[in-house]
C-alpha positions in Angstrom: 22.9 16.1 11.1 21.8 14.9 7.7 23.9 15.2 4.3 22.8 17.3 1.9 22.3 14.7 -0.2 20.3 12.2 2.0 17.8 14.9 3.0 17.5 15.5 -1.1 17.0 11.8 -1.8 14.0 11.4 0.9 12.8 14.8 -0.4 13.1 13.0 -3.8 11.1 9.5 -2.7 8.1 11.9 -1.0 7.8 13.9 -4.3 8.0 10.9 -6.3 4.6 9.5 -3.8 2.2 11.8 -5.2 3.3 9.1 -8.9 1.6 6.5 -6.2 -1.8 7.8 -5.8 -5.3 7.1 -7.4 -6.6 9.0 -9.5 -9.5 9.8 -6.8 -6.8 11.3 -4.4 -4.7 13.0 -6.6 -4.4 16.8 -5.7 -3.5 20.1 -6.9 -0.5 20.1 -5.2 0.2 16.7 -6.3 -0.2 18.1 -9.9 2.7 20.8 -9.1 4.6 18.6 -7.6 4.5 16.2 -10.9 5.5 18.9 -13.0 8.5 19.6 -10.7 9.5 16.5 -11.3 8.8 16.3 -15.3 10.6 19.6 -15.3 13.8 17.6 -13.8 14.0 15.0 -16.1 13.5 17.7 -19.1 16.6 19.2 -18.2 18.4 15.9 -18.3 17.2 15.5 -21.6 18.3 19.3 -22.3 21.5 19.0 -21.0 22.6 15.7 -22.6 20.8 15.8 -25.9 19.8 20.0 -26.5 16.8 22.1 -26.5 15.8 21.2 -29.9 15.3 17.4 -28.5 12.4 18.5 -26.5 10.6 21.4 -28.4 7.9 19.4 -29.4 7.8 17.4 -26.3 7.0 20.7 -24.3 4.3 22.1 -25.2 2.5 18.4 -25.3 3.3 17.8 -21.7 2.5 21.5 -20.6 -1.2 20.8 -21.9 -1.1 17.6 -20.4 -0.1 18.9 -16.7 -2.8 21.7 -17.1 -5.8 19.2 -18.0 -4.6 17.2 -14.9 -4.3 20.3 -12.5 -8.3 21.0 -13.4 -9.1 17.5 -13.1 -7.9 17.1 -9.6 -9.0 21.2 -8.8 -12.8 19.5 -9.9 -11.9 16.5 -7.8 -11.2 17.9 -4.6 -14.9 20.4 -5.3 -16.7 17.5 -5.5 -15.5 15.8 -2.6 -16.2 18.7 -0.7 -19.7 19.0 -1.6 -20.0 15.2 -1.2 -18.9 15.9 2.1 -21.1 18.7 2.6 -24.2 16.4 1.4 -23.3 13.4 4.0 -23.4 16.1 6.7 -26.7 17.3 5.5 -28.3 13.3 5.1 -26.6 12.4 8.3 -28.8 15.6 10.2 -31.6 14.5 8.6 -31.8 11.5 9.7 -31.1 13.0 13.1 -33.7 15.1 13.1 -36.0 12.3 11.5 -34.9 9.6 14.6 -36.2 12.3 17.0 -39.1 12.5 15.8 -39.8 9.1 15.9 -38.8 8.9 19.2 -41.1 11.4 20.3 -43.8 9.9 18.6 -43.5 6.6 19.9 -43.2 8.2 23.2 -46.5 10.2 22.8 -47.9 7.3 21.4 -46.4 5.5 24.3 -48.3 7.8 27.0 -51.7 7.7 25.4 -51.7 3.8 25.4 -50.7 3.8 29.4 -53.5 6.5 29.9 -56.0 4.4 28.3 -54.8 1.4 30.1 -55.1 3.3 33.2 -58.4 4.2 33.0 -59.3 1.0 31.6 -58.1 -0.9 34.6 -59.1 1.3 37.4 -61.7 3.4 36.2 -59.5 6.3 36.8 -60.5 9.9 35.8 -57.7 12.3 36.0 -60.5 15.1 35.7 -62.2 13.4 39.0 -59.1 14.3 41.3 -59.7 18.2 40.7 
């Protein structure tokens, strides 16, 4: 089994990850996670220097941590509806490729039948 303090440190290098991602695949969760984090090192500050060390500092990074939690709430919207519009071009063009292939095949037939009769004088109306 793991020491406590081994499972904390790879807890630790995991949080620390979400510090390691671009800006395009930063998350909510990776905005909590960040302020976990902040909050940590705030107490160190606390403890070794007092409260009134950070009062200004507080508020600041508070603000900071909420513009960055509705950046990446917008972020992960959009890439949803970006997925949601591939899906929707991709069956379009689906639906367009099918009809082209029908068409060529229609096309396809009437070019055989006017070969046919053409070539052999066929009627098909002549074998009823």
């Amino acid at each position: 089994m793991e020491a406590p303090e081994a499972h904390s440190e790879t807890r630790n290098q995991n949080a620390e990850g979400c510090f390691d991602r671009t800006f395009s695949a930063l998350t909510v969760d990776d905005v909590y996670e960040i302020a976990k984090l902040i909050g940590t090192e705030v107490e160190k500050i606390i403890d070794g220097s007092g409260k009134e060390s950070v009062v200004g500092l507080v508020p600041k990074i508070v603000k900071v941590l909420e513009l960055l939690e509705s950046f990446a709430s917008r972020n992960q919207a959009h890439k949803l509806r970006e997925e949601e519009l591939l899906k929707t071009f991709e069956t379009i063009q689906l639906q367009q490729q099918k009809k082209r292939a029908v068409k060529e095949s229609e096309e396809g037939n009437d070019k055989n039948e006017i070969r046919v009769r053409a070539v052999g004088g066929f009627n098909p109306s002549s074998v009823l």
